[in-house]
N, C-alpha and C positions, 0 to 999 in steps of 0.2 A: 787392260787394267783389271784386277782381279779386285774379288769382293772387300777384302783386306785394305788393300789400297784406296780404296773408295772411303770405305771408314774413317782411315787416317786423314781426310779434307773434312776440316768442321765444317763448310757448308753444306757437303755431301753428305754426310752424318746425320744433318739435320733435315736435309730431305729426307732421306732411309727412315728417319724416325717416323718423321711425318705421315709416312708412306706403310708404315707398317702397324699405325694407330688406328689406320681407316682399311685393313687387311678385316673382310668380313663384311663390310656394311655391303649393304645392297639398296639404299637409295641412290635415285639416279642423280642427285648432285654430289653426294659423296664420291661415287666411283668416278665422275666425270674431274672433281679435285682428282683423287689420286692416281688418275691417270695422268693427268695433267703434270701431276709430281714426277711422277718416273718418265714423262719426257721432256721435263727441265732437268733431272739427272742426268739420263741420256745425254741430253745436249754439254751439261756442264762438267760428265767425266768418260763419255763414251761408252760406261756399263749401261747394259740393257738390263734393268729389272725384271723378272718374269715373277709371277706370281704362281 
């Protein structure tokens, strides 16, 4: 599934978003959320998010 693809599922989207609002922090419950996020995406479209 290509990045595109992933977009196009509003749930997916919505993770992405999520995921890239917290792109930068460096507290450690922050980064432990948005990991957290990119692997309920993972799970829910098989893209691996790499940062």
């Amino acid at each position: 599934m290509s990045f595109i693809d992933v977009l196009n599922i509003p749930e997916a989207r919505e993770l992405v978003d999520q995921i890239e609002e917290l792109i930068g922090e460096d507290e450690t419950e922050l980064v432990r959320i948005r990991t957290n996020l990119i692997q309920e995406l993972k799970r829910m479209t098989g893209y691996e998010y790499i940062l």
